[in-house]
N, C-alpha and C positions, 0 to 999 in steps of 0.2 A: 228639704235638702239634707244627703246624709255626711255627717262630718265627723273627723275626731277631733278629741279634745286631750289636749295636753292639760296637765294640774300640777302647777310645779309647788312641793312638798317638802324642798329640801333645806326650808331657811333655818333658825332657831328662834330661840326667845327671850334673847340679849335685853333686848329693845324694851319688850316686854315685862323686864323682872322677873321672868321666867327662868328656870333650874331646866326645860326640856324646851323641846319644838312645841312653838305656840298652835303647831297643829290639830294637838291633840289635847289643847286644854277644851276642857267641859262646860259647852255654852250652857246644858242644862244636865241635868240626874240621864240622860237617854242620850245626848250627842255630843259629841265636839266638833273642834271646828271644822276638821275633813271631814266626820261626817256628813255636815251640812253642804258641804262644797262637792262633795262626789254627788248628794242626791238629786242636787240640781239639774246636774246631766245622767242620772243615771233615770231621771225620771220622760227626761226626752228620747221615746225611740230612734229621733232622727240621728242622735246621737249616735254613729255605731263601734264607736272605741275609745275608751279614754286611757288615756299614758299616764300614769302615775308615778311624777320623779323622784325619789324620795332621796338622802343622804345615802352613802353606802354604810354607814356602819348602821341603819333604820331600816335598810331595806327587809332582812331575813323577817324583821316584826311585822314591816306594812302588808309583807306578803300574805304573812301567818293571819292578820287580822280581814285582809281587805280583795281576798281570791275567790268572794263568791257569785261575785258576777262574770261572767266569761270575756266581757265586753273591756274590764281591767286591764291592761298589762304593766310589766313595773320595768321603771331604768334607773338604774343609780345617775345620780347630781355630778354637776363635772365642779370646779373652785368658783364659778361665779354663775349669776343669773344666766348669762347669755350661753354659756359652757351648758350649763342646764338642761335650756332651751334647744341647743344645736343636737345634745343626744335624746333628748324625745324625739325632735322631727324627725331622726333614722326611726322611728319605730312607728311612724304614724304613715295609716292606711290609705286613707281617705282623698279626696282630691282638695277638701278645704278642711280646714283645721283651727279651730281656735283656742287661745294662748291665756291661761288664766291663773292668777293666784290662790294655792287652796286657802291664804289666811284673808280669804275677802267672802265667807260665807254668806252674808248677806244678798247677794248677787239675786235680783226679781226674775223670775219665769219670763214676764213680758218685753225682758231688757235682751233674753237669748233670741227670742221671737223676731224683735228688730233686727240682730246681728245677721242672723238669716235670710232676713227678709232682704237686709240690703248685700250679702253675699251672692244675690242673686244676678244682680247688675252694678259688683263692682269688685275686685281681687282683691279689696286692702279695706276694713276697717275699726273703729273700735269706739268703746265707749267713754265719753267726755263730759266733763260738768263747767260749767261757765264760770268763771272764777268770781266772788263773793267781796274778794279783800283786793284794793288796791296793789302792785309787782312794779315794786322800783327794782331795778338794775342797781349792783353795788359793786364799786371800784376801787381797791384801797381802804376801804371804810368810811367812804363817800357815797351819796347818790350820785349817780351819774346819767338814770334816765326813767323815767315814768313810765311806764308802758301803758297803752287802750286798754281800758277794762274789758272792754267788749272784745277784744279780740284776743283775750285771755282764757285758754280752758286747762283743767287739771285731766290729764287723762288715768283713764281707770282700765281696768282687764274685768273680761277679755276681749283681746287683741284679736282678730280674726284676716285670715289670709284665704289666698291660694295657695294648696300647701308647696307646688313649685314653685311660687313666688319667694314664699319666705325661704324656703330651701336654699335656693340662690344666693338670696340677700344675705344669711348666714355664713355662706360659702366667702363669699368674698371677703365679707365684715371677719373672717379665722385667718382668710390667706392677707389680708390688709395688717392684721393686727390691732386691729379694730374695737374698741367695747361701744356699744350704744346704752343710754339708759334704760330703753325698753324697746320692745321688737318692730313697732310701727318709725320708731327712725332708725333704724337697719332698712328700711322700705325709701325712708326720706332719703337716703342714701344712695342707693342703687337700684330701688326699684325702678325709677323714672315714669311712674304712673302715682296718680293721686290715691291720701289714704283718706277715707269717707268719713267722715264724725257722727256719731247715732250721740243721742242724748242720753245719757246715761243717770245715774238715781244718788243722792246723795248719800243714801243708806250704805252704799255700797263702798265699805270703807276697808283698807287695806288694817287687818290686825298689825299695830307697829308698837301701841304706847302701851302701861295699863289702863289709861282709862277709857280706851279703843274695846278693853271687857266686859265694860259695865254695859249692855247693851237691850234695851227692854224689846 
């Protein structure tokens, strides 16, 4: 299945204790963390585009470092995630498209393989992990509800659509005025068809903390 992928690029590294975008901190002497996160896809043919968001005042750099695959193309970040998100999918080719953090380098080959496999027979999926720790509900600074563990999952990217679909869901979610936490409830939303859950990998962690760096 051929698809693009959007790499959204344009966070920083607040969170981090980072002075720059946690992008481009160096997981070893040879990469960082975009690096890891473009080879992912840049190592799957089926792949045939990847959107690269970056900041706009990062972009003139991303470009300078990261134009030697053809299969790149770059968009400046709009002020939030979803702004992000809404000016890559103008620039994405493809008829299915998937939606991923570049600070989640960890991301397994066999986990793209899934997303695939079930974008085959479904427009809407992504990857999720079973939640570990009990999720009470808080109200005032009260519990107010326990939730099923079991029907508890933490979701991860990437997201993966039909790229009309999410186009759509986007569209509306701008003209609503709308923010979603992440692009599969923009789906919950107005897609009005189911999003599929693939099991996804614990490794696969979102860079947010320092100690989210330390990573063997």
């Amino acid at each position: 299945m051929n698809y693009s992928t959007i790499l959204l690029a344009a966070g920083r590294g607040s969170r981090t204790n980072l002075d720059y975008n946690k992008v481009f901190y160096h997981l070893d002497t040879d990469r960082t963390v975009l690096d890891a996160s473009l080879a992912l896809f840049l190592d799957d043919e089926e792949c045939r585009q990847i959107v690269l968001v970056c900041a706009p005042y990062e972009l003139d750099y991303v470009q300078s470092n990261y134009s030697k695959d053809p299969r790149i193309c770059f968009v400046a970040g709009g002020d939030t995630r979803q702004q992000s998100v809404c000016n890559g999918l103008d620039a994405v080719k493809e008829d299915y498209v998937f939606i991923h953090d570049a600070a989640r380098p960890f991301l397994k080959p066999y986990s793209i393989y899934e997303l695939k496999k079930t974008l085959e027979i479904e427009d809407a999926c992504l990857l999720m992990v079973p939640s570990v720790d009990t999720i009470k509900l808080v109200e005032g600074g009260y519990v107010a509800q326990t939730l099923c563990r079991d029907q508890v999952y933490r979701a991860q990217t990437p997201q993966c659509f039909k790229t009309s679909l999410i186009q759509k869901c986007h569209e509306k979610a701008k003209n609503a005025g709308k923010l979603a936490t992440d692009d599969a409830q923009l789906v919950e939303w107005y897609g009005k068809i189911p999003v599929r859950v693939v099991y996804g990998d614990e490794e696969n962690i979102k860079i947010t903390l320092p100690s989210d760096l330390i990573h063997d």
